[in-house]
C-alpha positions as CSV (number, residue, x, y, z in Angstrom):
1,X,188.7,213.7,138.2
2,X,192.1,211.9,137.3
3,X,190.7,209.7,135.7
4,X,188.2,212.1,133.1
5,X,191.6,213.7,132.7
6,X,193.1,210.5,131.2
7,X,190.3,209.3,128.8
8,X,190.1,213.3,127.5
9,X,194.0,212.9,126.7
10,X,193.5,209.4,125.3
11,X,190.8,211.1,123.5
12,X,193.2,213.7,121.9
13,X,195.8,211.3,121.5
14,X,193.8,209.3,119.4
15,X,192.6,212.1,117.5
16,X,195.9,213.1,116.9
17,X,196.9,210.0,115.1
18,X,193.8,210.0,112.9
19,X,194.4,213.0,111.5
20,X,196.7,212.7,107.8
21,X,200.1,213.6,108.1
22,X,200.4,216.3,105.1
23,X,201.8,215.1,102.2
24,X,206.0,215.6,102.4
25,X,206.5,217.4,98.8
26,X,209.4,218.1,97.6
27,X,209.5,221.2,95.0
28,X,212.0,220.7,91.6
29,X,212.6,224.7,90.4
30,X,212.0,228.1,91.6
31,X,212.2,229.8,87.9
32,X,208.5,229.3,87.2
33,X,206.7,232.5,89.0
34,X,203.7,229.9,89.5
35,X,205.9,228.5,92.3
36,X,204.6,231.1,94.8
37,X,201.0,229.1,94.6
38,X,202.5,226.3,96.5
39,X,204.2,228.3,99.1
40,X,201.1,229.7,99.8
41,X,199.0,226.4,99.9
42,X,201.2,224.8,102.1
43,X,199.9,226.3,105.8
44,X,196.5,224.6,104.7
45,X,198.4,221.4,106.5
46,X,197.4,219.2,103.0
47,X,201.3,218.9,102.7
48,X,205.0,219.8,104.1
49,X,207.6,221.4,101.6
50,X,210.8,219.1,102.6
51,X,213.1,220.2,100.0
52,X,213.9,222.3,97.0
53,X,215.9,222.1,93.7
54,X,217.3,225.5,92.4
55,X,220.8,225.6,91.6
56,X,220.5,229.5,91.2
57,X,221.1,230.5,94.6
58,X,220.2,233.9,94.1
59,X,217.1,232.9,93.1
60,X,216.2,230.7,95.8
61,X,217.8,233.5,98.5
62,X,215.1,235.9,97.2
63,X,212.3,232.8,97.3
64,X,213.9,232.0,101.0
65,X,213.1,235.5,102.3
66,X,210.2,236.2,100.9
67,X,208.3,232.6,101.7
68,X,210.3,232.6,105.1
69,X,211.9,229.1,104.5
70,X,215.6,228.0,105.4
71,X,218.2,227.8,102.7
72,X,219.2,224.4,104.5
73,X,216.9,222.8,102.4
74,X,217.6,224.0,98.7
75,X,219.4,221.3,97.2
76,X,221.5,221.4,93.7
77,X,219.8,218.3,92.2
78,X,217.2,216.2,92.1
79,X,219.5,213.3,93.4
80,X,220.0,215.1,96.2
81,X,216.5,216.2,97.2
82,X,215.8,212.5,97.3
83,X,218.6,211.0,98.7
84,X,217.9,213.8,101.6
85,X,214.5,214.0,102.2
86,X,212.8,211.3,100.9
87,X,209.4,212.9,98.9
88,X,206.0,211.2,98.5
89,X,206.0,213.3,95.7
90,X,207.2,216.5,93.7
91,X,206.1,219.4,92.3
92,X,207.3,221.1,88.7
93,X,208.3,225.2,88.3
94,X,211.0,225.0,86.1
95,X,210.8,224.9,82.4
96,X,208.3,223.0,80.6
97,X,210.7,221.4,78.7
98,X,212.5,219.7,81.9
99,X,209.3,218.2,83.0
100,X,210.4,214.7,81.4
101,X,213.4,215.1,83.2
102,X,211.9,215.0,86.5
103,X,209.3,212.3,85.5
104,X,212.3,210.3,84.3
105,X,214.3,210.9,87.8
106,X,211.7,210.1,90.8
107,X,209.2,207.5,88.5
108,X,211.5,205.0,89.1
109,X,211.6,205.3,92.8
110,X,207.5,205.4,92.9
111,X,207.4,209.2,93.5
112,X,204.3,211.0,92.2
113,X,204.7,214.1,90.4
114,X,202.3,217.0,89.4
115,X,203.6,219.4,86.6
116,X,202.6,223.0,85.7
117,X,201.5,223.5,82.7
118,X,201.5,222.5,79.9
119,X,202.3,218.5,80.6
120,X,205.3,218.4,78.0
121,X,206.7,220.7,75.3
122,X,206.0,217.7,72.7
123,X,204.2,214.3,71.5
124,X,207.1,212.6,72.4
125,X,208.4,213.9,75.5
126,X,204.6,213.2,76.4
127,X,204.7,209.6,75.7
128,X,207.5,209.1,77.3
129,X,206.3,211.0,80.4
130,X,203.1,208.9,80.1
131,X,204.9,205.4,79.9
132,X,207.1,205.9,83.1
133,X,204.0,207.3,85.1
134,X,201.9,203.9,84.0
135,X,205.4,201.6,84.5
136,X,206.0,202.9,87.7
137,X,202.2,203.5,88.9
138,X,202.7,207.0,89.7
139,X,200.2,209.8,89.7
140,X,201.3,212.4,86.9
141,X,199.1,215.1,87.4
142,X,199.3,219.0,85.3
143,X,197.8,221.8,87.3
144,X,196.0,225.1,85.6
145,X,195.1,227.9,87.5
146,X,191.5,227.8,85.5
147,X,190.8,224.4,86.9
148,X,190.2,225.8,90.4
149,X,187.7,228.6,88.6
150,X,183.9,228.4,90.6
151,X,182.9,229.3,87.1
152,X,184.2,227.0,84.7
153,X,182.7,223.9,86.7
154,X,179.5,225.3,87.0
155,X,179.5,225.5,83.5
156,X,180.4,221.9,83.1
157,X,177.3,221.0,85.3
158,X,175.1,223.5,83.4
159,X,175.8,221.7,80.1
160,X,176.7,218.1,80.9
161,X,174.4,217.4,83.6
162,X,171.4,219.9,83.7
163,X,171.4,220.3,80.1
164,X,170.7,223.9,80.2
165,X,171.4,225.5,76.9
166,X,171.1,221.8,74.7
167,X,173.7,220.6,72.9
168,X,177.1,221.9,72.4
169,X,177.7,223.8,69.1
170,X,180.8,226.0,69.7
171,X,182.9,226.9,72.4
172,X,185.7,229.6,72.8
173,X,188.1,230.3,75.0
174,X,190.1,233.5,75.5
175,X,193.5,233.7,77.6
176,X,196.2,235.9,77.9
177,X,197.7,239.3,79.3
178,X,199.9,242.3,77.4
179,X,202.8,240.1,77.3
180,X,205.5,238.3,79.9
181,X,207.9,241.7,79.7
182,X,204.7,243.8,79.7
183,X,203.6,242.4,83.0
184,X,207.0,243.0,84.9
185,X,208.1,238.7,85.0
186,X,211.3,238.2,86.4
187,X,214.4,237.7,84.4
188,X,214.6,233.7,85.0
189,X,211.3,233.1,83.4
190,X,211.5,235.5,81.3
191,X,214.3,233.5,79.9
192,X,212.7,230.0,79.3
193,X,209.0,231.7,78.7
194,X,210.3,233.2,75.3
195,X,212.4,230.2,74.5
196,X,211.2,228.1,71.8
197,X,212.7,225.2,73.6
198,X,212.3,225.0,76.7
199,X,208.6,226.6,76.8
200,X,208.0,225.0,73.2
201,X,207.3,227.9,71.7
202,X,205.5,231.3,72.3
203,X,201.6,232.6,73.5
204,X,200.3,229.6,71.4
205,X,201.4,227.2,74.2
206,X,201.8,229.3,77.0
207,X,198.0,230.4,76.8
208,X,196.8,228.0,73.9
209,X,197.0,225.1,76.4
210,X,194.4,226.5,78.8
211,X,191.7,226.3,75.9
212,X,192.6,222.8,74.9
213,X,192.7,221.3,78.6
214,X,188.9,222.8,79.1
215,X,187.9,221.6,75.8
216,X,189.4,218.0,76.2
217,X,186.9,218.2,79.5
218,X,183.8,219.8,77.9
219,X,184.1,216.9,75.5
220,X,184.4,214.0,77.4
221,X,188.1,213.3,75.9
222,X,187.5,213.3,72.3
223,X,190.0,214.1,70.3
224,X,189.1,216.9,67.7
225,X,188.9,216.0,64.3
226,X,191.5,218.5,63.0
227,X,193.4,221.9,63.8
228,X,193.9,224.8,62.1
229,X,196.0,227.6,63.7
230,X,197.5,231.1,62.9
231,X,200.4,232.7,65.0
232,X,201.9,236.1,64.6
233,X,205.0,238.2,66.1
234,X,203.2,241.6,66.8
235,X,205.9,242.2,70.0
236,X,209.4,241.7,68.2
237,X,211.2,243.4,70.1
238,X,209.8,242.0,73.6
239,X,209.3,238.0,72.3
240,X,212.2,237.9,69.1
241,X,212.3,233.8,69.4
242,X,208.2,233.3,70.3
243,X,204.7,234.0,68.5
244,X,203.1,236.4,70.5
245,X,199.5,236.4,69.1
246,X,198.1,232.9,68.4
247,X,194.2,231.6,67.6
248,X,193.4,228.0,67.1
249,X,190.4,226.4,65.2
250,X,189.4,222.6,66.4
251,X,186.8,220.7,64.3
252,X,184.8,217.9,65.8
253,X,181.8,215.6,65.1
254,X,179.1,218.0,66.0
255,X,180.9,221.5,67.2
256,X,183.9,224.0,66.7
257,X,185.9,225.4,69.1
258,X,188.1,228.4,68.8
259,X,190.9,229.4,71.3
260,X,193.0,232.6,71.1
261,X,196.1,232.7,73.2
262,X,197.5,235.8,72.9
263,X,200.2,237.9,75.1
264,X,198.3,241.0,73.3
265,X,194.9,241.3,75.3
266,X,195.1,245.1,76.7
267,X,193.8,243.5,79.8
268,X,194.7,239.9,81.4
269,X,192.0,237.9,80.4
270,X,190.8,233.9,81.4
271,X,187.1,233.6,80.2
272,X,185.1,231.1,77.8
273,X,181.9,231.0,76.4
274,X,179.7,227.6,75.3
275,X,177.1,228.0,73.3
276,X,174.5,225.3,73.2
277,X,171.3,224.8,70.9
278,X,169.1,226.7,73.1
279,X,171.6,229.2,75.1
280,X,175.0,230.7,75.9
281,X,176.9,230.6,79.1
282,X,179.8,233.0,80.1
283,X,182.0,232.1,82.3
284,X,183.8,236.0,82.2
285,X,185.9,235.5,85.3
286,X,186.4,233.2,88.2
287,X,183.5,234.3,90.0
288,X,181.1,235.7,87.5
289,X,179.1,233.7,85.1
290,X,176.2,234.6,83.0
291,X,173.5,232.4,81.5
292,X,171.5,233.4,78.4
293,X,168.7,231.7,77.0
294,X,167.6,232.3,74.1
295,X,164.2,234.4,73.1
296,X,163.1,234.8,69.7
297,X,165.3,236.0,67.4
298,X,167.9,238.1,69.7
299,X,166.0,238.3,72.2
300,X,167.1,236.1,75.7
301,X,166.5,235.7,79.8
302,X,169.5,236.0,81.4
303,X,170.6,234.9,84.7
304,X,173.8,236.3,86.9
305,X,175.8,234.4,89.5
306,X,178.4,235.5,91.5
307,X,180.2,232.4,92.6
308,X,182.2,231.3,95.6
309,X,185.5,229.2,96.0
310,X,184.9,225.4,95.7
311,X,184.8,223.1,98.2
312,X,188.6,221.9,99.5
313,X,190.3,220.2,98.4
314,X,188.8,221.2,95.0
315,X,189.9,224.7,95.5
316,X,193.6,224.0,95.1
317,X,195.8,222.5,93.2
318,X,198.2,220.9,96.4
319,X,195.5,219.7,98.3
320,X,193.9,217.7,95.5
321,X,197.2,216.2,94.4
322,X,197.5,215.1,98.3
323,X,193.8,213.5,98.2
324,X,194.8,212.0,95.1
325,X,197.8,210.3,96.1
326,X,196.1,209.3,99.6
327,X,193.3,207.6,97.8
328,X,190.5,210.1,99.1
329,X,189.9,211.2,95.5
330,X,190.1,209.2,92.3
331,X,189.8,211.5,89.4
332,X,187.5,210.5,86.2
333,X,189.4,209.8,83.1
334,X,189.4,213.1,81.3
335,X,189.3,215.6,84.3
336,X,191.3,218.7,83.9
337,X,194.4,217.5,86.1
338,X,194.4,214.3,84.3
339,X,197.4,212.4,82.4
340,X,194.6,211.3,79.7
341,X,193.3,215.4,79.3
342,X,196.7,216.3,79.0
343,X,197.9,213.9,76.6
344,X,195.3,215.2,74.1
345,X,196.2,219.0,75.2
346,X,199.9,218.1,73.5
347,X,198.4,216.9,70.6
348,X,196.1,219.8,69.9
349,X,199.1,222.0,70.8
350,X,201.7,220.4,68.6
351,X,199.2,219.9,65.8
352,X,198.4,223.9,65.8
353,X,202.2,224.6,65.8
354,X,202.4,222.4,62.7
355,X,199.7,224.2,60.7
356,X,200.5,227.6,61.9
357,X,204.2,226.5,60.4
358,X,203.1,224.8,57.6
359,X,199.9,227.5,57.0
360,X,197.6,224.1,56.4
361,X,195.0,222.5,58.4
362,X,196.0,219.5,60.3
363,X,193.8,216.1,60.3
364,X,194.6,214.1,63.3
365,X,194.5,210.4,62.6
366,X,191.9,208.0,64.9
C-alpha cells in the first residue's frame, strides 16, 4: 500500500512540473478601460500579473479594490517594475502614443510586449517600435477585441479556404458606439482618447483601426493601392480636439473596401460584411453570422449560424500572447495580432488622416 502511495505522489509530482508555469506579466498603465480584460484573463492560469505601472494612485486604488490586487505591487515606473519583478513580458493600457516608450524600455532587456490598439499613433513611432522588436527578437504583438470574434474567423475560412461566395469584391466594416463621453468612460481615458496626441487623433483611429487590421488579414497583407477618407466633428462639445465621425475608402487590385469609424452609431456597433462574386457574408456580431448566396437577380439562400467562443488559447488575447512567447503557437505573417498586420494598419491610418486633412486621395508608394 506504501508503496502505490509513493508512485501516485511521484505521479503528481511529476505532473506538477510538466504543467507551464503562467507567463509572469507585468502591466504598464491602468488609464486604458481595456485594462480590465487582463484582470479578468488572468485566473485562466495562462499568466501571473507581477507588477503594475500607474503613477496615479488613485487610479490604481480604485483598480486595486475592484480586481482585488495588493497596492504592494504598483510601481511608479517602468524601471521599477523590472528592476522588481523581473517580467517575461508586458502588457500596454496607457495611451497609444506611449506605446514606443515602453517598446523602447523593456526591448533591450529581451522582454516581449503586446500593445492595445492601435500599434502606434504614427509611421514613425511604428518603425521605430518595429526595429527594436526585430533587434532585440521580441514578440510585439497589438490585441483587438474583434480578433477573438467566432464570427470574423469563420468568415476568413468561408472566403479563403472554402471559397464560398468567390472572389472578394468589397468589404466593409462598421465600428463604433455614441461617443467616449456618451458611454460614461472615466475621466483618465477620457483625457488621452480625445487627445490628438496621445490617441493620434479622434474616431478615425480609435475605430478606423479595427477595419484596417481585418482588412490587412482578409487580404493576405497587401497593402491597398490608395486611401481616401472624410472626418467630421458632429460632437463639438463632447470631442473639441478629435473627429468624431470618420469613413475611409481603400482601393486595391481587384476590390474596395470601406470602413466607417464613427463615435455617432445610436447603438455600439462591431460588424463587417464581404461580399464575394457569388455571395455575401455578415458577420453582424460576435456570435451571429449570416451567409447569402446569391439567386437570380435579388433573390438568395441564406444560411444562419450562431457561433461559439473559439478554442483557447484563441479565445483571448493573454493566453495567445503566453503560447506565443512559449513557442506553442507561431503566428502566420499577416494574422491579426501581428507586427507585419499592424504595420500596414498605421499606414492606412496615417494615410486617411492625410487625405481627410488635405481633402485628396492618397496613393501609397510600392
Amino acid at each position: 500500500m506504501k508503496k502505490a502511495t509513493f508512485i501516485l505522489a511521484l505521479c503528481l509530482n511529476l505532473s506538477v512540473l510538466g504543467q507551464d508555469n503562467p507567463l509572469r506579466v507585468g502591466v504598464i498603465g491602468l488609464t486604458h478601460t481595456h485594462v480590465h480584460w487582463i484582470f479578468g484573463s488572468e485566473p485562466r492560469g495562462d499568466i501571473k500579473i507581477v507588477g503594475i505601472v500607474e503613477p496615479n494612485k488613485e487610479l490604481a486604488k480604485r483598480y486595486a479594490a475592484q480586481h482585488k490586487f495588493s497596492m504592494d505591487i504598483v510601481y511608479d515606473s517602468i524601471e521599477e517594475l523590472i528592476a522588481k519583478t523581473n517580467p517575461e513580458a508586458v502588457t500596454a493600457f496607457g495611451t497609444i502614443y506611449e506605446h514606443l516608450e515602453v517598446v523602447q524600455k523593456v526591448a533591450p532587456k529581451g522582454i516581449h510586449v503586446m500593445v492595445e490598439k492601435p500599434l502606434a499613433v504614427s509611421m514613425e513611432h511604428a518603425k521605430e517600435m518595429q526595429a527594436l522588436a526585430k533587434k532585440h527578437k521580441i514578440h510585439l504583438l497589438t490585441n483587438y477585441e474583434t480578433t477573438w470574434y467566432p464570427t470574423n474567423h469563420k468568415a476568413y475560412e468561408l472566403v479563403k479556404k472554402e471559397k464560398t461566395i468567390g472572389e472578394i469584391r468589397k468589404i466593409v466594416v462598421r465600428d463604433g458606439h455614441k461617443g467616449p463621453k456618451k458611454i460614461g468612460v472615466n475621466s483618465e481615458f477620457l483625457d488621452w482618447l480625445t487627445d490628438p496626441v496621445q490617441n493620434g487623433g479622434g474616431a478615425i483611429v480609435d475605430f478606423g483601426c479595427y477595419g484596417a487590421n481585418l482588412l490587412t488579414w482578409f487580404m493576405d497583407g497587401k497593402r491597398p493601392n490608395s486611401v481616401t477618407a472624410i472626418t467630421q466633428q458632429l460632437q463639438s462639445e463632447n470631442n473639441p480636439k478629435v473627429d468624431d465621425e470618420s469613413i475611409i475608402l481603400l482601393k486595391y487590385d481587384n476590390a474596395v473596401a470601406v470602413i466607417q469609424g464613427s463615435w455617432n452609431w445610436p447603438i455600439g456597433r462591431k460588424d463587417m460584411e464581404v461580399y464575394g462574386l457569388n455571395g455575401v457574408i455578415y458577420a453582424d456580431n460576435r456570435h451571429d453570422l449570416r451567409v447569402r448566396i446569391s439567386e437570380g437577380y435579388d433573390g438568395y439562400d441564406e444560411q444562419v449560424m450562431k457561433l461559439g467562443e473559439r478554442e483557447a488559447p484563441y479565445d483571448d488575447p493573454f493566453a495567445l500572447f503566453a503560447a506565443v512567447i512559449k513557442n506553442k503557437i507561431k503566428l502566420n505573417s499577416f494574422d491579426l495580432n501581428s507586427l507585419e498586420n499592424n504595420m500596414i494598419v498605421v499606414e492606412i491610418l496615417d494615410a486617411a488622416k492625410k487625405s481627410a486633412q488635405l481633402g485628396q486621395t492618397i496613393v501609397l508608394t510600392k
